[in-house]
ROMAR-568756 format. One record per atom (N, C-alpha, C): atom name; residue in three letters; x, y, z. Coordinates in steps of 0.02 Angstrom, whole numbers, plus 50000, padded with zeros to 5 digits. Layout:
BEGIN
atom/res/c1/c2/c3
CA/ALA/X/Y/Z $
...
***
This chain:
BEGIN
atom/res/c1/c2/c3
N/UNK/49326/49927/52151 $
CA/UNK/49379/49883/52131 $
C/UNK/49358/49811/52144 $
N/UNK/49373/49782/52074 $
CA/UNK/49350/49669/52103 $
C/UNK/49428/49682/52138 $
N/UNK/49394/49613/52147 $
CA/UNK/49455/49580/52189 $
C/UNK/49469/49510/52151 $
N/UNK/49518/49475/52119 $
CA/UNK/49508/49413/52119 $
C/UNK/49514/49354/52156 $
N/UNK/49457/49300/52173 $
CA/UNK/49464/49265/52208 $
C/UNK/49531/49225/52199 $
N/UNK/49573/49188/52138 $
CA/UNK/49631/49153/52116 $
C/UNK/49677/49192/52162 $
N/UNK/49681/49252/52168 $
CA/UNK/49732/49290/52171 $
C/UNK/49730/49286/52259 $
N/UNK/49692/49289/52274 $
CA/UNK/49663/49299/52355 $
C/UNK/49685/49223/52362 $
N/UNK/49665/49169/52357 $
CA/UNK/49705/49094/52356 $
C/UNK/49776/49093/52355 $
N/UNK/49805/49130/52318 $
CA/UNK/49855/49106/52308 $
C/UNK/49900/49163/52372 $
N/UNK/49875/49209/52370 $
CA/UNK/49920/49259/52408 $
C/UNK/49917/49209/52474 $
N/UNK/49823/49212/52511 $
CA/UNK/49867/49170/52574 $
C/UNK/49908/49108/52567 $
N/UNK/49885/49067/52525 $
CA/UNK/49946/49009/52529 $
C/UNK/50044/49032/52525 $
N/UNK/50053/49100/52499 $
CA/UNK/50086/49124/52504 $
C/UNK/50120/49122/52583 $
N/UNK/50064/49174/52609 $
CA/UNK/50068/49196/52674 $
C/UNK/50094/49143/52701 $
N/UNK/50050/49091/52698 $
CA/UNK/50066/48997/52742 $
C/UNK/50125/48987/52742 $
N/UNK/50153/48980/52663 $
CA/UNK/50195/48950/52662 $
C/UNK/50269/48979/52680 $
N/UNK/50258/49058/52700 $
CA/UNK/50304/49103/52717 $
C/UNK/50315/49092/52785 $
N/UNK/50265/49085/52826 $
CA/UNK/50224/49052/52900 $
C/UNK/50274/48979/52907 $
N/UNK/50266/48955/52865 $
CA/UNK/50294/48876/52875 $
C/UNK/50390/48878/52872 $
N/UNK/50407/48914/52817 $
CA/UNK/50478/48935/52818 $
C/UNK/50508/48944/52872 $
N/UNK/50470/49000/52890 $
CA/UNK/50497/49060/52955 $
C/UNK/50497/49013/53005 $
N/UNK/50443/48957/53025 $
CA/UNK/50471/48936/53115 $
C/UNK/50526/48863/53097 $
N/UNK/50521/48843/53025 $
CA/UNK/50558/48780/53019 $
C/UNK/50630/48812/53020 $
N/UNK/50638/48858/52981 $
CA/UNK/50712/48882/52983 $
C/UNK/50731/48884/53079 $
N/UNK/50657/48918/53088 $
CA/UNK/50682/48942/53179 $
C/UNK/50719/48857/53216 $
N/UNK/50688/48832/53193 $
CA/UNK/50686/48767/53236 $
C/UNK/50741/48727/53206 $
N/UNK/50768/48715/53152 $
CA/UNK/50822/48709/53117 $
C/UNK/50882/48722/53142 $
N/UNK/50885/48817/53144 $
CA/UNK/50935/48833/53175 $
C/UNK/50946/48819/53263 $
N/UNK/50899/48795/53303 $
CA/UNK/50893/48787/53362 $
C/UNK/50911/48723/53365 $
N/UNK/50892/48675/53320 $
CA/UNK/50928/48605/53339 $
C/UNK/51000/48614/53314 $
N/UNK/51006/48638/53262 $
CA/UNK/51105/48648/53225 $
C/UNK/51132/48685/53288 $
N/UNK/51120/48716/53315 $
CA/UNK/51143/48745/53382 $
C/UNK/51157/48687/53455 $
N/UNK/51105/48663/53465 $
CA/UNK/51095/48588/53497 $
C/UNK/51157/48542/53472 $
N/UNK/51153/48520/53421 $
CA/UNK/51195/48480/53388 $
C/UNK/51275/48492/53405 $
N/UNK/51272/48575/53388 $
CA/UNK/51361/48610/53375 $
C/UNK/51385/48602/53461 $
N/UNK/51347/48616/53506 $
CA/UNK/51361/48607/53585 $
C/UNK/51363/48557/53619 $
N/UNK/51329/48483/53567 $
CA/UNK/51315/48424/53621 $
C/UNK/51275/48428/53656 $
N/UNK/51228/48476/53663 $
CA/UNK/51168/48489/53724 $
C/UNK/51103/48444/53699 $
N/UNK/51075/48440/53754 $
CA/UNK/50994/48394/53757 $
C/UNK/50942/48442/53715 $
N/UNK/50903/48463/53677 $
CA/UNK/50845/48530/53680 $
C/UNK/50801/48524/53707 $
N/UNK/50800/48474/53772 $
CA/UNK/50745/48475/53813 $
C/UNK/50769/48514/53871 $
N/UNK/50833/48513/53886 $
CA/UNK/50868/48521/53964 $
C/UNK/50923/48578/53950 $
N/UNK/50937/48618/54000 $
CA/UNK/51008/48668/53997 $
C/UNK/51036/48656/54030 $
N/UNK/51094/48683/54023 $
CA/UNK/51166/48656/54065 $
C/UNK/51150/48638/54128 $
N/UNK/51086/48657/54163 $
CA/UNK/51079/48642/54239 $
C/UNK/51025/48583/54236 $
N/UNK/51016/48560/54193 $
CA/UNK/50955/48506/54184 $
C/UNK/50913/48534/54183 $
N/UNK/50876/48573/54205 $
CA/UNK/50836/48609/54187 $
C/UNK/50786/48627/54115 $
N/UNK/50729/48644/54108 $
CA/UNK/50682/48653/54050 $
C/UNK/50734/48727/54053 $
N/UNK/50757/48745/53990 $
CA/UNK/50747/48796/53964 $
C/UNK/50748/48844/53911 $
N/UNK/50775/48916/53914 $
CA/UNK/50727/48965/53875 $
C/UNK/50723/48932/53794 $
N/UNK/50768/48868/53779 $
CA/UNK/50799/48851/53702 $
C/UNK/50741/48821/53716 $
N/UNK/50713/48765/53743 $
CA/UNK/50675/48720/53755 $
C/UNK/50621/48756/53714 $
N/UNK/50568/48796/53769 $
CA/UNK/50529/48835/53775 $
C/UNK/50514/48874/53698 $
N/UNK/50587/48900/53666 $
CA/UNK/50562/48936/53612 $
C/UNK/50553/48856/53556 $
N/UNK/50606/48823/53552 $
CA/UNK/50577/48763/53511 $
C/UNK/50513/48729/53522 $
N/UNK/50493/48718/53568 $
CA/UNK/50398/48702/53599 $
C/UNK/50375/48754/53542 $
N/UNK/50368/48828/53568 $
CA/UNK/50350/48878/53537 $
C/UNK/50353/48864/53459 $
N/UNK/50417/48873/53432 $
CA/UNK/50390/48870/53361 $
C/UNK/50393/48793/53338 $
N/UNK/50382/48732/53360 $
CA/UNK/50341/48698/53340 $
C/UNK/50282/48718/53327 $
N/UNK/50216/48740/53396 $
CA/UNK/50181/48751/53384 $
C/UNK/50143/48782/53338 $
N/UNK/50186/48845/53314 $
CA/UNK/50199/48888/53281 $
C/UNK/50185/48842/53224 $
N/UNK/50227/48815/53189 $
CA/UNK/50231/48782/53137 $
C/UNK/50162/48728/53123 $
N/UNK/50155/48699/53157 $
CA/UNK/50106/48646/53161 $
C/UNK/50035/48697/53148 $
N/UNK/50034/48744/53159 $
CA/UNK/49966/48787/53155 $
C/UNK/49960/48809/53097 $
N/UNK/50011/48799/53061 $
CA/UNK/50039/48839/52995 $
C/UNK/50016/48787/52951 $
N/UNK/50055/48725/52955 $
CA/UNK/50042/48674/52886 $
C/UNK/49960/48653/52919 $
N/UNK/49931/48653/52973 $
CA/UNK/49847/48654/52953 $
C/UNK/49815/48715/52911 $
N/UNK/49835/48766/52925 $
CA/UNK/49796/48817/52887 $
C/UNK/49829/48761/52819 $
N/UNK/49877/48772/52788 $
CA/UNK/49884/48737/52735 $
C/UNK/49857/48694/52702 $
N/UNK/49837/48648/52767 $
CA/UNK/49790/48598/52726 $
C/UNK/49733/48601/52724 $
N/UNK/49703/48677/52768 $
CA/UNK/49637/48683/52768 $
C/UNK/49629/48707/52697 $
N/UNK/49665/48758/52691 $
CA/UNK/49681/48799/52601 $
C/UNK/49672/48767/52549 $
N/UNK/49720/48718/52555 $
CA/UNK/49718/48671/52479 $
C/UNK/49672/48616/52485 $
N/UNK/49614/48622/52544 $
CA/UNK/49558/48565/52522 $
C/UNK/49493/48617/52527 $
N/UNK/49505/48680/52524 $
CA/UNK/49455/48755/52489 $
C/UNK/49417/48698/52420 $
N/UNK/49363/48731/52402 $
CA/UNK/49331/48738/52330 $
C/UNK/49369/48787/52288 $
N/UNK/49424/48780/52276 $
CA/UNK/49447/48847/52213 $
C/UNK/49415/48845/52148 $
N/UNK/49369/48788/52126 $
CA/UNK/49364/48811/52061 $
C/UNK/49316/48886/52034 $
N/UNK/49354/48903/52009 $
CA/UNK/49306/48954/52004 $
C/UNK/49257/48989/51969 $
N/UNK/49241/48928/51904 $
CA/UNK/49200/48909/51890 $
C/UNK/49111/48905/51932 $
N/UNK/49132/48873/51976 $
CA/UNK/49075/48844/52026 $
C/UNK/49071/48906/52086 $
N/UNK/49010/48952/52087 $
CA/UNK/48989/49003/52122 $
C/UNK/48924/48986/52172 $
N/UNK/48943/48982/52239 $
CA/UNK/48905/48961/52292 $
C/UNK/48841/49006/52288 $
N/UNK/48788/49028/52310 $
CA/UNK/48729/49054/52332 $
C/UNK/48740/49087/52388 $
N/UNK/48766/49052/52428 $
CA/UNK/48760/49055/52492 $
C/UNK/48836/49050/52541 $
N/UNK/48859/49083/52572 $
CA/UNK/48913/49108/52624 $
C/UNK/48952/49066/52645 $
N/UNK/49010/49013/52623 $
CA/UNK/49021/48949/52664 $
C/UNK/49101/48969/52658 $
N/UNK/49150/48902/52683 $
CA/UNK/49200/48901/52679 $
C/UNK/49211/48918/52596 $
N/UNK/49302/48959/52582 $
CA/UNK/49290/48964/52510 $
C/UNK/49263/49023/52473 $
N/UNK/49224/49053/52510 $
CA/UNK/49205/49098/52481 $
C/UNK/49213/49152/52491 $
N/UNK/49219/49202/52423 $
CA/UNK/49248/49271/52441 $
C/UNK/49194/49321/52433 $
N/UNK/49181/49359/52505 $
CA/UNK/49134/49394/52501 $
C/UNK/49146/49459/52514 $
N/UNK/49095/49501/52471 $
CA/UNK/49116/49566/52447 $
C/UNK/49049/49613/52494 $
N/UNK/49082/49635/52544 $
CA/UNK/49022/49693/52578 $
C/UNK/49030/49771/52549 $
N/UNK/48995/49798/52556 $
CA/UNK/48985/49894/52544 $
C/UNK/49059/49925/52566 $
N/UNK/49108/49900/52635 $
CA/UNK/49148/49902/52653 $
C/UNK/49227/49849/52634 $
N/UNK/49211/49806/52639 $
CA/UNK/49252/49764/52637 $
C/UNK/49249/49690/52585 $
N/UNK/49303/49648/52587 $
CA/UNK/49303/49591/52560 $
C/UNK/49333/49552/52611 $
N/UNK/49287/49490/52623 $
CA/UNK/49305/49434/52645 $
C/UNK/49325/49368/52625 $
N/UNK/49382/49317/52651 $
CA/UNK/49396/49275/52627 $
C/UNK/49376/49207/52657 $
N/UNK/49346/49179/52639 $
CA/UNK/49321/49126/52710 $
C/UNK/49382/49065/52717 $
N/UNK/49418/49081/52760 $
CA/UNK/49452/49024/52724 $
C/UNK/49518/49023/52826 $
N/UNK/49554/49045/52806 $
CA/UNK/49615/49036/52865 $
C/UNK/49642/49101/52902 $
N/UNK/49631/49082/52955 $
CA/UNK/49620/49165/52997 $
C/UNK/49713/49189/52995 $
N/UNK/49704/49237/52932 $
CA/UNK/49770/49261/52931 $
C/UNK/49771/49346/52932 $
N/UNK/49709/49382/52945 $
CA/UNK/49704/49453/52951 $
C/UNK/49686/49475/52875 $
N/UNK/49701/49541/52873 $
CA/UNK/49705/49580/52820 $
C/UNK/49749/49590/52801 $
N/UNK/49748/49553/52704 $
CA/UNK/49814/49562/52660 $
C/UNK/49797/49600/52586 $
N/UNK/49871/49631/52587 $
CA/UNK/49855/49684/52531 $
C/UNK/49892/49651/52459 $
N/UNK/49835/49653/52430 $
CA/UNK/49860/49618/52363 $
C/UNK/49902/49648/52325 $
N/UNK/49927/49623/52250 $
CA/UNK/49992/49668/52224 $
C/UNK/49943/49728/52209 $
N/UNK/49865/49722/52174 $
CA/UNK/49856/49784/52163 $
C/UNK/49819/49840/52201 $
N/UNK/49841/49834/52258 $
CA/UNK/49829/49869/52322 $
C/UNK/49773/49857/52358 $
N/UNK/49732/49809/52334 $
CA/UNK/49677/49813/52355 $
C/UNK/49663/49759/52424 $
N/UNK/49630/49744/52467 $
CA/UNK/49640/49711/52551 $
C/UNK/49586/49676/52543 $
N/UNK/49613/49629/52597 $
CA/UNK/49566/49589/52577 $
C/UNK/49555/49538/52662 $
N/UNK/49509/49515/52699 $
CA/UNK/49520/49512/52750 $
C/UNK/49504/49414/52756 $
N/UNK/49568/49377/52776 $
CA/UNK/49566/49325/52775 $
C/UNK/49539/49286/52818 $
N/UNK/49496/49258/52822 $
CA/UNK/49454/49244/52893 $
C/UNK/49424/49175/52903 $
N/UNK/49415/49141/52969 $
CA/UNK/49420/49066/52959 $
C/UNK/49324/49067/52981 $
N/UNK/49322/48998/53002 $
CA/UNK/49236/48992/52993 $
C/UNK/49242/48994/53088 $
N/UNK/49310/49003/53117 $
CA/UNK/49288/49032/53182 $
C/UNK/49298/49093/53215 $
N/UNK/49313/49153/53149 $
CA/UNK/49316/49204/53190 $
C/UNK/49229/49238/53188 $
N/UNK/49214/49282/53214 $
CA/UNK/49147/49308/53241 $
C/UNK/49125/49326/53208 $
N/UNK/49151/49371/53153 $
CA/UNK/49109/49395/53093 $
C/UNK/49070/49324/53035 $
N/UNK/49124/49267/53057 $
CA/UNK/49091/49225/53004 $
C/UNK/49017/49195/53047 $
N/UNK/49015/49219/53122 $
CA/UNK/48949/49172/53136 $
C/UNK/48889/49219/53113 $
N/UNK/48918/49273/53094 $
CA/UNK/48855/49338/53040 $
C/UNK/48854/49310/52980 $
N/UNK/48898/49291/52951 $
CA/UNK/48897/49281/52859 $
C/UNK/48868/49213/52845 $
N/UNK/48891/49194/52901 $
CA/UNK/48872/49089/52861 $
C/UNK/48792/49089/52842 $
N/UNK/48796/49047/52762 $
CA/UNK/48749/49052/52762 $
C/UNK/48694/49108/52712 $
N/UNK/48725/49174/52720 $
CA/UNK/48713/49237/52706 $
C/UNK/48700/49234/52623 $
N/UNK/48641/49271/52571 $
CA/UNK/48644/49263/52526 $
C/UNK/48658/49347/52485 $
N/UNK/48663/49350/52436 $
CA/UNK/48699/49416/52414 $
C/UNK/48644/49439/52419 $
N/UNK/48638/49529/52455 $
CA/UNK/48605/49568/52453 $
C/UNK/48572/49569/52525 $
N/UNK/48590/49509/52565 $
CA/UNK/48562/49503/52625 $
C/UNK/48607/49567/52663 $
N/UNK/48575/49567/52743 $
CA/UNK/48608/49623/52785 $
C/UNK/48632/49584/52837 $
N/UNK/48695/49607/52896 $
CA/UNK/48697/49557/52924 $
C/UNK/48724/49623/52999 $
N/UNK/48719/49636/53052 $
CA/UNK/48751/49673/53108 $
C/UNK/48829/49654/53140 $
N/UNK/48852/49672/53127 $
CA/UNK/48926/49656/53165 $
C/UNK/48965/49733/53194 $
N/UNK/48991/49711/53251 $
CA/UNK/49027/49764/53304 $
C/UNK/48972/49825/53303 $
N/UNK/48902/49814/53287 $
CA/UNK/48858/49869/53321 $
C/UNK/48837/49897/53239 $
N/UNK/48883/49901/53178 $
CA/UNK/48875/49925/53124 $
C/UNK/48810/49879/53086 $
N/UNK/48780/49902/53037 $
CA/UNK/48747/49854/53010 $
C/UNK/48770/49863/52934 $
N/UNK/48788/49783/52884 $
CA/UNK/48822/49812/52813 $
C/UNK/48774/49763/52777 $
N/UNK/48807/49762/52723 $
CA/UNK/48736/49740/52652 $
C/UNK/48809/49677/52599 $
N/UNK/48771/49619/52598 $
CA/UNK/48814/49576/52566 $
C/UNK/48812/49597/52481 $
N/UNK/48847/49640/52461 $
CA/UNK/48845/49647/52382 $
C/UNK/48889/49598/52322 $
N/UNK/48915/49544/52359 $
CA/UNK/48923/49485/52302 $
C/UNK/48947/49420/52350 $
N/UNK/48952/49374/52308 $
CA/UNK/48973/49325/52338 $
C/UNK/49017/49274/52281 $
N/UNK/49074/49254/52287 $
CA/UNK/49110/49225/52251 $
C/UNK/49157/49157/52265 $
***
């Protein structure tokens, strides 16, 4: 089964922007809550840091991790036209086992037509095997050894 690279683009920006929803709504409803009580969202009724505090910290962070993948995404090479040689950010690479996405460490996502696809940034471990890598090359990861059969 291909995979299309367009389609693999667009799903994680999907993902992101589902990512970006989910903690702004969180944080939204945590300040409208703030607001409806008169309370500080730094302090609780005892002055105190708390648990509201703590989860708003939280999905800030949350969020802020989100619109970088975002902007790491939309400054990708999508055209897809233009086909690298060689293993870099951007590129979707196709092993004996798997397909990789070089792009924003969001796991493994299943496309509409079932097919997975594993989204991966230039710092998780498998990419310090691929970078670089030209089709047909071999590369060892978790003890296995696999064979680069395309690159896109």
């Amino acid at each position: 089964m291909s995979v299309n690279k367009e389609k693999v683009f667009y799903k994680c920006l999907d993902e992101v922007n589902r990512q970006i929803e989910k903690h702004q709504a969180k944080l939204d409803e945590i300040s409208g809550y703030n607001e409806e009580n008169n309370m500080h969202p730094d302090f609780d009724e005892y002055g105190n840091k708390g648990e509201m505090f703590n989860t708003y910290e939280q999905h800030t962070s949350y969020l802020d991790n989100a619109q970088k993948m975002k902007e790491t995404l939309v400054n990708l090479d999508t055209d897809l036209t233009h086909r690298s040689t060689t293993i870099g950010p951007g590129s979707l690479v196709e092993t004996e086992e798997h397909y990789y996405y070089i792009s924003v460490p969001l796991g493994e996502l299943e496309l509409d037509d079932g097919s997975r696809v594993y989204a991966i940034s230039t710092e998780a471990p498998i990419y310090q095997e691929l970078e670089n890598l030209r089709e047909g090359d071999h590369f060892t990861f978790d003890g296995k050894e696999h064979r680069i059969v395309g690159i896109f």
